[in-house]
PDB file of N, CA, C and O in Angstrom:
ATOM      1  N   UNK A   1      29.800 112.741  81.284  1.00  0.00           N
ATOM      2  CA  UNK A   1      30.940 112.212  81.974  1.00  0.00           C
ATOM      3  C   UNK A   1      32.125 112.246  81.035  1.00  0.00           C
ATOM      4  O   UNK A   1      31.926 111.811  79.901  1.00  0.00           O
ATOM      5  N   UNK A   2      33.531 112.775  81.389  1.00  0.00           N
ATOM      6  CA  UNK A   2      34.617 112.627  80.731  1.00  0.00           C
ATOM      7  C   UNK A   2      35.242 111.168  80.973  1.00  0.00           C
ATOM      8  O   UNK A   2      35.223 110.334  81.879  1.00  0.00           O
ATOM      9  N   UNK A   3      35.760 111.282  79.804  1.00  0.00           N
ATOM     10  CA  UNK A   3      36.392 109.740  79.860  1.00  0.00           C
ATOM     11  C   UNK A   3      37.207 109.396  80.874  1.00  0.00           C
ATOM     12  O   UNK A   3      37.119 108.239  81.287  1.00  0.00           O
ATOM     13  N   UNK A   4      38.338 110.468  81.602  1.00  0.00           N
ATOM     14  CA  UNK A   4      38.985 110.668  82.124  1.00  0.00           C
ATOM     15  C   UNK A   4      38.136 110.266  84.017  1.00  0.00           C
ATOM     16  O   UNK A   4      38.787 110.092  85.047  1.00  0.00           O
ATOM     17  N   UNK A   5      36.992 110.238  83.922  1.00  0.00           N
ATOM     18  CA  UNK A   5      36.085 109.830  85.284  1.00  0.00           C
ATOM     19  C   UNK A   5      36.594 108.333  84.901  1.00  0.00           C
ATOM     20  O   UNK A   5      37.268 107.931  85.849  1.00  0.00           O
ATOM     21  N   UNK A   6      36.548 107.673  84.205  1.00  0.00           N
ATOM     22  CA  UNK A   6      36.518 106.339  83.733  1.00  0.00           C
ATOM     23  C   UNK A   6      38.226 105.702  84.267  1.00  0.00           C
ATOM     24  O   UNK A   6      39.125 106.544  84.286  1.00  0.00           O
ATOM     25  N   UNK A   7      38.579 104.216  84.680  1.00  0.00           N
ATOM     26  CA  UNK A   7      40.013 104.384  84.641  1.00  0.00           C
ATOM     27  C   UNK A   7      40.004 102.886  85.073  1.00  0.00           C
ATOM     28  O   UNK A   7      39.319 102.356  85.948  1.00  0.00           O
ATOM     29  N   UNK A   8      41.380 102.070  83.844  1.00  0.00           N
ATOM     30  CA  UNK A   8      40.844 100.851  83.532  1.00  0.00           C
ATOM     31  C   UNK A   8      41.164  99.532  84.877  1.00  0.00           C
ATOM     32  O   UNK A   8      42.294  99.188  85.225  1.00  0.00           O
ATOM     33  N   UNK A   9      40.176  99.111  85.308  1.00  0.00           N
ATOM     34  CA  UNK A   9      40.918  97.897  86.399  1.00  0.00           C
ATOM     35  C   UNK A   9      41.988  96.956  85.940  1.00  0.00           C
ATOM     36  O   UNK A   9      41.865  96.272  84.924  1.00  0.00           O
ATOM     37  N   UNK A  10      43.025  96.940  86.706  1.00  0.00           N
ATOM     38  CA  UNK A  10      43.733  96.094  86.239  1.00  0.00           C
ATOM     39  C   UNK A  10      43.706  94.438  86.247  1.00  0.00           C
ATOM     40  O   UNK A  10      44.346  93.615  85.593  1.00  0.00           O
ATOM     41  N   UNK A  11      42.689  94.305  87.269  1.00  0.00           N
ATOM     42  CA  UNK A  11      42.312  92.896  87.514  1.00  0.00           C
ATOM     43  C   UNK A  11      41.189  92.160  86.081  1.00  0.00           C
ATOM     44  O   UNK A  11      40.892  90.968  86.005  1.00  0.00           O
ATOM     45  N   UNK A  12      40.664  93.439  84.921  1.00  0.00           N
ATOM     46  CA  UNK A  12      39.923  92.992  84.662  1.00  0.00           C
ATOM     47  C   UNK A  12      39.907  93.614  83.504  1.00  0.00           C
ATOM     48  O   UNK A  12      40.533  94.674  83.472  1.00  0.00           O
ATOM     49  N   UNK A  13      39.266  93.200  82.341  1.00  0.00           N
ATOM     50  CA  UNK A  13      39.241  94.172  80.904  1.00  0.00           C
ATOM     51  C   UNK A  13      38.288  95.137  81.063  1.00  0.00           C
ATOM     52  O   UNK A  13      38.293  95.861  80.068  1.00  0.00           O
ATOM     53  N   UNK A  14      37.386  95.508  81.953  1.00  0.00           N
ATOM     54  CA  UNK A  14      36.460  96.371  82.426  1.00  0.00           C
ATOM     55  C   UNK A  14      36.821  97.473  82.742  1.00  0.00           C
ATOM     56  O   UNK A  14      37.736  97.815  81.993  1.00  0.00           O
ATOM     57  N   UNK A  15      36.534  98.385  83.623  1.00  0.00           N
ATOM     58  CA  UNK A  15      36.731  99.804  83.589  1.00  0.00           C
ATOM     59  C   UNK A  15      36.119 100.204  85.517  1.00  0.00           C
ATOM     60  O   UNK A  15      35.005  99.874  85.922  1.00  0.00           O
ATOM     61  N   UNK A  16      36.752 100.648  86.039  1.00  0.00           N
ATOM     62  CA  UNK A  16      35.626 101.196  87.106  1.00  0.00           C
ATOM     63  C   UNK A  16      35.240 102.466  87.204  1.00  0.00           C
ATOM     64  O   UNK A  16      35.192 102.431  85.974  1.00  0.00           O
ATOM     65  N   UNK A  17      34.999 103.278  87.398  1.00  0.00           N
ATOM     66  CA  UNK A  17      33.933 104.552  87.182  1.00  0.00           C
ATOM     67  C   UNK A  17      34.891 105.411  88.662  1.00  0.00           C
ATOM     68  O   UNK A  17      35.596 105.043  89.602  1.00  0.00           O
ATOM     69  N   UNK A  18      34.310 106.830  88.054  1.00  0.00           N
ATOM     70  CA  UNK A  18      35.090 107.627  89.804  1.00  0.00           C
ATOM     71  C   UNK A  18      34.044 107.531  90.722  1.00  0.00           C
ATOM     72  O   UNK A  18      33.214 106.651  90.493  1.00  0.00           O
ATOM     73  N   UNK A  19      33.941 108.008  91.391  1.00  0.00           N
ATOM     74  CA  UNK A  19      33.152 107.961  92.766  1.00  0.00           C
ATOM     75  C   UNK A  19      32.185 108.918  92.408  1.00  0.00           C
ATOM     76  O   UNK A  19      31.046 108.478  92.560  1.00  0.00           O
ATOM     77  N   UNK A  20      32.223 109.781  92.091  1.00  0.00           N
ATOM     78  CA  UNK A  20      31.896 111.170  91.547  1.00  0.00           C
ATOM     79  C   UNK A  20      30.908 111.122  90.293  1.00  0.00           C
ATOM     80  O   UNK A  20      30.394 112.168  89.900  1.00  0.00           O
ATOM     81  N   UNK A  21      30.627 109.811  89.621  1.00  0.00           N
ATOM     82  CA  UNK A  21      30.081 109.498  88.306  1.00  0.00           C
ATOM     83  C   UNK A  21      28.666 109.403  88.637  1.00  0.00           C
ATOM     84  O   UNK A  21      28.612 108.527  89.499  1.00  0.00           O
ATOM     85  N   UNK A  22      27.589 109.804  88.428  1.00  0.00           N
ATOM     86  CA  UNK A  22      26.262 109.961  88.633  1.00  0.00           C
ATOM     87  C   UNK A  22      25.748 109.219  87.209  1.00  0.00           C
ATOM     88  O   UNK A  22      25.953 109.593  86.055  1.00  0.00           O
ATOM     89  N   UNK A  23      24.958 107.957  87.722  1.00  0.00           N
ATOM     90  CA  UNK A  23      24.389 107.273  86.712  1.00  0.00           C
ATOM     91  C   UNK A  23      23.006 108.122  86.070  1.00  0.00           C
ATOM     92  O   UNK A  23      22.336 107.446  85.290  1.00  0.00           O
ATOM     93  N   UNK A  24      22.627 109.236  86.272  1.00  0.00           N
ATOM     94  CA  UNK A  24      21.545 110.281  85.862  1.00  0.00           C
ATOM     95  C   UNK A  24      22.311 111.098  84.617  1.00  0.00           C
ATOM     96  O   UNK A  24      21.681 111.907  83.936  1.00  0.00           O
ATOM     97  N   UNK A  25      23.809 110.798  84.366  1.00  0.00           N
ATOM     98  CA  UNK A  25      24.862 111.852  83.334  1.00  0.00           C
ATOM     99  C   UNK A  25      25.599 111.006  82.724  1.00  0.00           C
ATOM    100  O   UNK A  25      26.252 111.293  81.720  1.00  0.00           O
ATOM    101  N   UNK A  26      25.563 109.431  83.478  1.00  0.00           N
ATOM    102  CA  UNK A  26      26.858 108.779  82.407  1.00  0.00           C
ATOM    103  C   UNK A  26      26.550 108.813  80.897  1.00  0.00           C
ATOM    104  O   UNK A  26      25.352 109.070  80.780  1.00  0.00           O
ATOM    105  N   UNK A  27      27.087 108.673  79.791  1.00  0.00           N
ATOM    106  CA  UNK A  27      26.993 107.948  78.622  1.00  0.00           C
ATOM    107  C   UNK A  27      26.723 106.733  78.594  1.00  0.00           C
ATOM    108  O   UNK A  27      27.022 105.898  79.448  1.00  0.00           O
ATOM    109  N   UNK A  28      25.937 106.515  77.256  1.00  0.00           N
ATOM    110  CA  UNK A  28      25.739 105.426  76.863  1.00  0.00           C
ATOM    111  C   UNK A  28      27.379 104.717  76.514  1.00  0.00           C
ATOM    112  O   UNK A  28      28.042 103.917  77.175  1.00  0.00           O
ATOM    113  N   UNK A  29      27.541 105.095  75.780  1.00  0.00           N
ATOM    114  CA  UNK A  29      29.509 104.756  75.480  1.00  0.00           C
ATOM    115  C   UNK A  29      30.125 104.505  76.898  1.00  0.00           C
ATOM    116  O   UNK A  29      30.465 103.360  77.196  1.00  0.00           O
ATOM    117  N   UNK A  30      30.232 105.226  77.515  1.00  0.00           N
ATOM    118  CA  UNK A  30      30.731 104.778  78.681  1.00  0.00           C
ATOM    119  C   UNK A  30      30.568 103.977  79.994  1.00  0.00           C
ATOM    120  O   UNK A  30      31.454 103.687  80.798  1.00  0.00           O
ATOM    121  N   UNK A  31      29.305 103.691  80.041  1.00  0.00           N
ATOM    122  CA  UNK A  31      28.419 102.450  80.255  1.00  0.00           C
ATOM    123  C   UNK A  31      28.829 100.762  79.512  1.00  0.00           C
ATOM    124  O   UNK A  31      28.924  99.672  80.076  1.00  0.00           O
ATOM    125  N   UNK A  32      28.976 101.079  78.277  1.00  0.00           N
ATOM    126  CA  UNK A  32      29.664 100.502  77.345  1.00  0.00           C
ATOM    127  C   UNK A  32      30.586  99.522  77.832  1.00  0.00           C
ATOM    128  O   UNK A  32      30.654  98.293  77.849  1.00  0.00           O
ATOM    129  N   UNK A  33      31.615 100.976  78.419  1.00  0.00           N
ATOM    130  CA  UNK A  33      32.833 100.198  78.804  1.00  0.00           C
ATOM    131  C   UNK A  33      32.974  99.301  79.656  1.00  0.00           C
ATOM    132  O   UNK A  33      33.861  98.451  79.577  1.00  0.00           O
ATOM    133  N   UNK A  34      31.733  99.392  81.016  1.00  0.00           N
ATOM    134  CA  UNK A  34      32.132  98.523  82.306  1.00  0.00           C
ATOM    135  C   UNK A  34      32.009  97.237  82.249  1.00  0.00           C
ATOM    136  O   UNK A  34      31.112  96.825  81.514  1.00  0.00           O
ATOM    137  N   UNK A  35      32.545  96.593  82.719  1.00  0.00           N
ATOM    138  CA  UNK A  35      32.830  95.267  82.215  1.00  0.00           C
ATOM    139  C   UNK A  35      31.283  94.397  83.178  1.00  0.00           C
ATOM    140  O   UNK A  35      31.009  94.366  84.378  1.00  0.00           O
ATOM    141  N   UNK A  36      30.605  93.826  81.997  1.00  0.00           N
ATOM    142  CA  UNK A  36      29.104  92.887  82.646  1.00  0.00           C
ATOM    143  C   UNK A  36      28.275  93.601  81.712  1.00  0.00           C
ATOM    144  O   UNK A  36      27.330  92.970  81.240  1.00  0.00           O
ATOM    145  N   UNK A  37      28.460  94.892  81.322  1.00  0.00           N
ATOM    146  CA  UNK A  37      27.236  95.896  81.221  1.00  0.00           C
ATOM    147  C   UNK A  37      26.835  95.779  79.845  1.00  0.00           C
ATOM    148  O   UNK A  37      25.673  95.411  79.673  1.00  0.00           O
ATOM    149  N   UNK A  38      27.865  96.116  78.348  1.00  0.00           N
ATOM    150  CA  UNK A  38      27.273  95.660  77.260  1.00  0.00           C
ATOM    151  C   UNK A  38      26.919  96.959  76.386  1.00  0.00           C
ATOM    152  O   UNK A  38      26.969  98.060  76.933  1.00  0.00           O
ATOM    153  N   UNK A  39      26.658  96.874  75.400  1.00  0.00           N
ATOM    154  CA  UNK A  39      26.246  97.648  74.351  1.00  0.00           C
ATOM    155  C   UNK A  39      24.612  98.018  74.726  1.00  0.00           C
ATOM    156  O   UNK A  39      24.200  99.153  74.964  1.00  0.00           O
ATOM    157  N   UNK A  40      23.829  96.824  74.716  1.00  0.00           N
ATOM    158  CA  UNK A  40      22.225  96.609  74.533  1.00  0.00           C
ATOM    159  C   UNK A  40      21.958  96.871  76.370  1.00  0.00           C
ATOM    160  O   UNK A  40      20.852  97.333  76.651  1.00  0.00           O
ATOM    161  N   UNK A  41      22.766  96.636  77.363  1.00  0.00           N
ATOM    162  CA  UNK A  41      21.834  97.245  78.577  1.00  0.00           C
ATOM    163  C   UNK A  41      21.806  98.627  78.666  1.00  0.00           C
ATOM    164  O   UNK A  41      20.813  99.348  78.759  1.00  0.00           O
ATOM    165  N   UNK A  42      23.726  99.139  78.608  1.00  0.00           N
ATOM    166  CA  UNK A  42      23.737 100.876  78.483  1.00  0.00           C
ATOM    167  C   UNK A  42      22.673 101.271  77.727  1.00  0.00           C
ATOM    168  O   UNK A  42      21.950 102.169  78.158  1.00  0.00           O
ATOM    169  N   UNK A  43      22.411 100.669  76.491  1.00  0.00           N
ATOM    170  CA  UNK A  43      21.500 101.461  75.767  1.00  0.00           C
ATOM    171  C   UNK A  43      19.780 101.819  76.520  1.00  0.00           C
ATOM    172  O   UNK A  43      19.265 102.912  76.757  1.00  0.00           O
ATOM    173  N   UNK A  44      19.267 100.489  76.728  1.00  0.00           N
ATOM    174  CA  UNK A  44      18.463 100.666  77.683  1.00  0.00           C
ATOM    175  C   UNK A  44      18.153 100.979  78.854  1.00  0.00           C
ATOM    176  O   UNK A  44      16.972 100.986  79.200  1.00  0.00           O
ATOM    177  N   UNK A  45      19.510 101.414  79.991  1.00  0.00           N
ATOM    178  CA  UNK A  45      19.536 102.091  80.785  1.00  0.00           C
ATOM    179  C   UNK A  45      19.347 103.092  80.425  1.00  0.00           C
ATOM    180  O   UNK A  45      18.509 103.723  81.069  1.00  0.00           O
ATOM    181  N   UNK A  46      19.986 103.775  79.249  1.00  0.00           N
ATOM    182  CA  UNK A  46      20.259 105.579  79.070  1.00  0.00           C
ATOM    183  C   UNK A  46      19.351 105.949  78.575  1.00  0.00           C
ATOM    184  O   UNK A  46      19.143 107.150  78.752  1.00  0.00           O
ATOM    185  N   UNK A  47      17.847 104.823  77.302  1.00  0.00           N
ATOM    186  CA  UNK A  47      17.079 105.015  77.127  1.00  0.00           C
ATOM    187  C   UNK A  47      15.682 105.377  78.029  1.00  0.00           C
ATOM    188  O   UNK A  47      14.741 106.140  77.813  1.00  0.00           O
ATOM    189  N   UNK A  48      16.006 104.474  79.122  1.00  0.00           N
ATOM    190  CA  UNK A  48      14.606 104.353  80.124  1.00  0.00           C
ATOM    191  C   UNK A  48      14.986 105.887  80.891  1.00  0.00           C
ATOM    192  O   UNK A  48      13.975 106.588  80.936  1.00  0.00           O
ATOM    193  N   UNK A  49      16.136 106.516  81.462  1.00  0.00           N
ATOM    194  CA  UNK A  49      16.101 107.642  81.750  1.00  0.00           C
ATOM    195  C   UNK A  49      15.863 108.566  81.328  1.00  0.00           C
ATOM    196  O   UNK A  49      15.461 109.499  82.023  1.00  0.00           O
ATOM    197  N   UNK A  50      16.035 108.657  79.934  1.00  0.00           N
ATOM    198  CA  UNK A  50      15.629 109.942  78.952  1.00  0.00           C
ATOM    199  C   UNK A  50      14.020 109.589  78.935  1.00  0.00           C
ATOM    200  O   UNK A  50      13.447 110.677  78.978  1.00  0.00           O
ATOM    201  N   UNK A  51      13.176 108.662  78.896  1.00  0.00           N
ATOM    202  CA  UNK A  51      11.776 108.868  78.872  1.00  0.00           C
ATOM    203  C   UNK A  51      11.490 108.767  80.150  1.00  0.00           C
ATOM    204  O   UNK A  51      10.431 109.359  80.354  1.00  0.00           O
ATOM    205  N   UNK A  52      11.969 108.252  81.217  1.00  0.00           N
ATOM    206  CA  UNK A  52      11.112 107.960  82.587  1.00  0.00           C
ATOM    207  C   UNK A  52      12.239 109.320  83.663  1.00  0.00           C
ATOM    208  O   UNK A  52      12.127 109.332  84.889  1.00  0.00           O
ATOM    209  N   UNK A  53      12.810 109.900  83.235  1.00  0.00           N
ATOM    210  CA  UNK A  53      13.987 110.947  83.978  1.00  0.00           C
ATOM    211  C   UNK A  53      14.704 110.494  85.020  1.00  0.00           C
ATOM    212  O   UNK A  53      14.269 109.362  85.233  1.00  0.00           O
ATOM    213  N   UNK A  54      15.559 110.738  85.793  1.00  0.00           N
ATOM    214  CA  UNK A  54      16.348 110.693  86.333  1.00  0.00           C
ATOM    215  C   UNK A  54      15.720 109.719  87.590  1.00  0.00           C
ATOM    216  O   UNK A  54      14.639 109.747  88.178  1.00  0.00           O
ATOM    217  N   UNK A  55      17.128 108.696  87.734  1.00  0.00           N
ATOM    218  CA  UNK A  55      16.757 107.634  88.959  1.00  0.00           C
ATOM    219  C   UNK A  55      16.891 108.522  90.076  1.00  0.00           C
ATOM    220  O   UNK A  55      17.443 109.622  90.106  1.00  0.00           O
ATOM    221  N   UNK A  56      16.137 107.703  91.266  1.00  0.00           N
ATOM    222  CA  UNK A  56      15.731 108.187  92.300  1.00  0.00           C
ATOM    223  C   UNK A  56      16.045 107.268  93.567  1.00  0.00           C
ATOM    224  O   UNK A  56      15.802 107.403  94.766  1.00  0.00           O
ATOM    225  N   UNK A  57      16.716 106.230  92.781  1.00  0.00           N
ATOM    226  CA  UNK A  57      17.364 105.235  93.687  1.00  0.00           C
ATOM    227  C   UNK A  57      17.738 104.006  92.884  1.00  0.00           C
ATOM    228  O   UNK A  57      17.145 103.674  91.857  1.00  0.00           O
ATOM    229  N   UNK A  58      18.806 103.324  93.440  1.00  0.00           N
ATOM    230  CA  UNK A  58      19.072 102.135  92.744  1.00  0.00           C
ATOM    231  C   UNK A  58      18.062 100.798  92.275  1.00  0.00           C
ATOM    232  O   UNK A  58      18.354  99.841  91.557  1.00  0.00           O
ATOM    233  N   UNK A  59      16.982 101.071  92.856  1.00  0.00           N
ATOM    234  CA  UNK A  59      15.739 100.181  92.914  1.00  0.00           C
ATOM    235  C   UNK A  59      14.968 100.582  91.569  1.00  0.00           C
ATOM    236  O   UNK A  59      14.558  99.696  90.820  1.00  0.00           O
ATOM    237  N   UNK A  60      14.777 101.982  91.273  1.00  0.00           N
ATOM    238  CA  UNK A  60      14.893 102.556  89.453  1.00  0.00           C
ATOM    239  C   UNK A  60      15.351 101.528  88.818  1.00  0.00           C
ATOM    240  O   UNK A  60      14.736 101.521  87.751  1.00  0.00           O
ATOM    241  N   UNK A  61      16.072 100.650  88.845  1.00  0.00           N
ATOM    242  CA  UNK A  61      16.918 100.185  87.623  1.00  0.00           C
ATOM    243  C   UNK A  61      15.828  98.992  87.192  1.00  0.00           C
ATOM    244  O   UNK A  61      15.387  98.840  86.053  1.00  0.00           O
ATOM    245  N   UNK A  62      15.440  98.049  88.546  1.00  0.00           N
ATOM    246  CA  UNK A  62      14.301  97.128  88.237  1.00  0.00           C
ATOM    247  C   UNK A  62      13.529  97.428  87.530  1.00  0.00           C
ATOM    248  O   UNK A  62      13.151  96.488  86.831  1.00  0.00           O
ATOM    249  N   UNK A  63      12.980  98.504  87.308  1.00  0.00           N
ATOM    250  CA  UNK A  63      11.921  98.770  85.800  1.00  0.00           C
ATOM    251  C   UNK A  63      12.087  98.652  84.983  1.00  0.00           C
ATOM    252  O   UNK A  63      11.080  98.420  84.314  1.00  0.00           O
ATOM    253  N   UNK A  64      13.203  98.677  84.342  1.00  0.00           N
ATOM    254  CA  UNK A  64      13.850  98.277  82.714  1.00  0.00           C
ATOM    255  C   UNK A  64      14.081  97.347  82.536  1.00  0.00           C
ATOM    256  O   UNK A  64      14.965  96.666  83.057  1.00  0.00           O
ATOM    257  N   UNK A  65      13.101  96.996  81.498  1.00  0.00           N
ATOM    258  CA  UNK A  65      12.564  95.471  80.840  1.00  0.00           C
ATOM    259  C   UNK A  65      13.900  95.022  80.482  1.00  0.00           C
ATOM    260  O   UNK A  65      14.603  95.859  79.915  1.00  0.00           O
ATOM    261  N   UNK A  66      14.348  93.973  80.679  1.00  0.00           N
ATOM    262  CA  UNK A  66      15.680  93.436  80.366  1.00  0.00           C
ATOM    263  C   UNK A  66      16.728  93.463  80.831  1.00  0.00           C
ATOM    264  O   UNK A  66      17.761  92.924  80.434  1.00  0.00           O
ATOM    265  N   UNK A  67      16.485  94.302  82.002  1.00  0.00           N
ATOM    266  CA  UNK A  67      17.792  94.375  82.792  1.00  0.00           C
ATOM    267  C   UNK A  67      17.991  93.576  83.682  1.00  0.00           C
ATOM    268  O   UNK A  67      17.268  93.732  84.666  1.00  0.00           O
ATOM    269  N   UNK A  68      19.040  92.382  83.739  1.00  0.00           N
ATOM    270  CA  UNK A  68      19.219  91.342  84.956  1.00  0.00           C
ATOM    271  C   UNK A  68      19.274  92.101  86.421  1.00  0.00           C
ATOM    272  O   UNK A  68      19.600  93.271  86.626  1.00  0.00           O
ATOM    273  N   UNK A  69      18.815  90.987  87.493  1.00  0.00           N
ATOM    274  CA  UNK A  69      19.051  91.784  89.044  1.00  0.00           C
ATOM    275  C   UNK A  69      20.502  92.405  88.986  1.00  0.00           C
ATOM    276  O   UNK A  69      20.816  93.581  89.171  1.00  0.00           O
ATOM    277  N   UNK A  70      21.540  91.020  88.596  1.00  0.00           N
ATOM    278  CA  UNK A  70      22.560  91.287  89.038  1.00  0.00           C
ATOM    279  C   UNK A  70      23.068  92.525  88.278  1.00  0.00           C
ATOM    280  O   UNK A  70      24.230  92.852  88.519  1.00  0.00           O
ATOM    281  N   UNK A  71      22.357  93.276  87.379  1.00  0.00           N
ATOM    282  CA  UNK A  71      23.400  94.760  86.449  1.00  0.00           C
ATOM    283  C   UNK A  71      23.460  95.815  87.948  1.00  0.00           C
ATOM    284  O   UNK A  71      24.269  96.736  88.066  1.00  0.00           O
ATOM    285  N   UNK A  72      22.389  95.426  89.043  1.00  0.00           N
ATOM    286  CA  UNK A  72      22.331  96.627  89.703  1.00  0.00           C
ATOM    287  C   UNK A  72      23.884  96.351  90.880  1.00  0.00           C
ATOM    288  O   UNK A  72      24.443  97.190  91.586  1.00  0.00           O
ATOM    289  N   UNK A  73      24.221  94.820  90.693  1.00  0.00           N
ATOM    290  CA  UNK A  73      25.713  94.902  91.455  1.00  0.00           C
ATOM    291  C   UNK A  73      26.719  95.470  90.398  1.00  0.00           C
ATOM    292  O   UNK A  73      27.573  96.274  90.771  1.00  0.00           O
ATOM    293  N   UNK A  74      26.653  95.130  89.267  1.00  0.00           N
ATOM    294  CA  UNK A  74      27.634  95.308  88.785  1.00  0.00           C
ATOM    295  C   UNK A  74      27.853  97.100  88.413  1.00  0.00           C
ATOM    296  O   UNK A  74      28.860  97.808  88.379  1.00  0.00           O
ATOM    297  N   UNK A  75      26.862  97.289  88.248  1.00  0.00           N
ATOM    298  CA  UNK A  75      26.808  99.067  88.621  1.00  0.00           C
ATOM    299  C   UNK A  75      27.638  99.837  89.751  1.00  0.00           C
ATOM    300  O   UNK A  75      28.674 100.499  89.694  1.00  0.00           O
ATOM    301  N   UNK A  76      26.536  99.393  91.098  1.00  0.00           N
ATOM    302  CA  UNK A  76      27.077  99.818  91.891  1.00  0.00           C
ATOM    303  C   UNK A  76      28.809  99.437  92.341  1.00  0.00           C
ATOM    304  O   UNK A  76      29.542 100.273  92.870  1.00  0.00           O
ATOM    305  N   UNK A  77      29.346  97.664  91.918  1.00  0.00           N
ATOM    306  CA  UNK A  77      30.410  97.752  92.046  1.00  0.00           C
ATOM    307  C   UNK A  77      31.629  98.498  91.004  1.00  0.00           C
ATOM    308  O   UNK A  77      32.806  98.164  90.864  1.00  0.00           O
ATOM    309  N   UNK A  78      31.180  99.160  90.618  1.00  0.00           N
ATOM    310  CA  UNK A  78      31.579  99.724  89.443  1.00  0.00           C
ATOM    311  C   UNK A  78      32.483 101.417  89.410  1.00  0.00           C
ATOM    312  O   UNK A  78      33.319 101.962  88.688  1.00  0.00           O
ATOM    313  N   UNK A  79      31.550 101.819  90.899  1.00  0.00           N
ATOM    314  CA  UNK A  79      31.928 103.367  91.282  1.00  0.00           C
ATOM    315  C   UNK A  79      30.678 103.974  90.999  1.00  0.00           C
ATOM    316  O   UNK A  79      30.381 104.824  91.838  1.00  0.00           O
ATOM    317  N   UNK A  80      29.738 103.795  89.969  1.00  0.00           N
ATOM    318  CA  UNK A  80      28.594 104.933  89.721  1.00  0.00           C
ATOM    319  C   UNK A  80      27.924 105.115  91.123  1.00  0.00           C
ATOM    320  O   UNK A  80      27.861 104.198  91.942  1.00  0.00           O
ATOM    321  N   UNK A  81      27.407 106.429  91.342  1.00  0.00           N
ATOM    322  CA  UNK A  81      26.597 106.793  92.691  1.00  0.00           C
ATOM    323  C   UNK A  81      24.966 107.102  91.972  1.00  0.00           C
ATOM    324  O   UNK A  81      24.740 106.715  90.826  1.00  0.00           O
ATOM    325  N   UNK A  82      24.223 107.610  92.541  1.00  0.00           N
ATOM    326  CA  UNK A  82      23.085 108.383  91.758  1.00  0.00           C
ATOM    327  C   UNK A  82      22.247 109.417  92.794  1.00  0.00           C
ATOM    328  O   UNK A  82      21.399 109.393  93.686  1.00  0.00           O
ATOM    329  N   UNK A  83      22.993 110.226  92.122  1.00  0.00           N
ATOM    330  CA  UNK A  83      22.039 111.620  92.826  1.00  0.00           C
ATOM    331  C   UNK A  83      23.200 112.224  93.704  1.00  0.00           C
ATOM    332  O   UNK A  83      22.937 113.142  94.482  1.00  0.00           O
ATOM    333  N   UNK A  84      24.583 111.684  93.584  1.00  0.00           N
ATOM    334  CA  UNK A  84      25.342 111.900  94.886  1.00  0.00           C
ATOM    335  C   UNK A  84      26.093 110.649  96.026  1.00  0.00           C
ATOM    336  O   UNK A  84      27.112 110.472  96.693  1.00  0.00           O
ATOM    337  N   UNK A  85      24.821 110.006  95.694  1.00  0.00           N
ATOM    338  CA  UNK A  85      24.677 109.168  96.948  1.00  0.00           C
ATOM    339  C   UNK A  85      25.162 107.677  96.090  1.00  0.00           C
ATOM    340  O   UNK A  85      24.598 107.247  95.083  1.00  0.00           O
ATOM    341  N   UNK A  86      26.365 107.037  96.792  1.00  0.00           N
ATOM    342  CA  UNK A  86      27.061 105.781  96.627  1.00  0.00           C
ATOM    343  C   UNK A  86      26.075 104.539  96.979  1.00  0.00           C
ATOM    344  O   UNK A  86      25.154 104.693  97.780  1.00  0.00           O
ATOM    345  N   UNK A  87      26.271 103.555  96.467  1.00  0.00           N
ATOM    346  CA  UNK A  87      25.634 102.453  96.911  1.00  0.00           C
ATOM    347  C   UNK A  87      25.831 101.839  98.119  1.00  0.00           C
ATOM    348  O   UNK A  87      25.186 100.833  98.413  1.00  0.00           O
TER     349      UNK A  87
END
């Protein structure tokens, strides 16, 4: 993902994502940026995909040990889609 997919909310120190951003390609860094998300979840999001491959639905995310319910709102309110397909 180019940074330039990324573009900052003004309501918030966070970031929202384009429409177009497929959580199967984001960065860890850029994960980073969205505001809720953190250093230590991106990491373990971007980690659990590189060993378990590409989500297959937003319900994927529940498998990763440590990830609160609510990361899967703050994702989806965020702009990321996966596979194409918006939340």
């Amino acid at each position: 993902m180019r940074l330039g997919a990324l573009r900052r909310s003004r309501k918030s120190k966070g970031v929202n994502v384009s429409k177009n951003v497929d959580l199967n390609t984001v960065t860890e860094q850029d994960l980073e940026r969205i505001q809720g998300v953190g250093r230590d979840h991106a990491k373990k999001i971007v980690e659990f995909r590189k060993q378990k491959g590409s989500f297959k639905s937003w319900e994927d995310l529940k498998e990763i040990p440590g990830i609160p319910a609510h990361m899967l709102d703050t994702l989806k309110r965020s702009g990321l889609n996966i596979g194409g397909r918006a939340a």
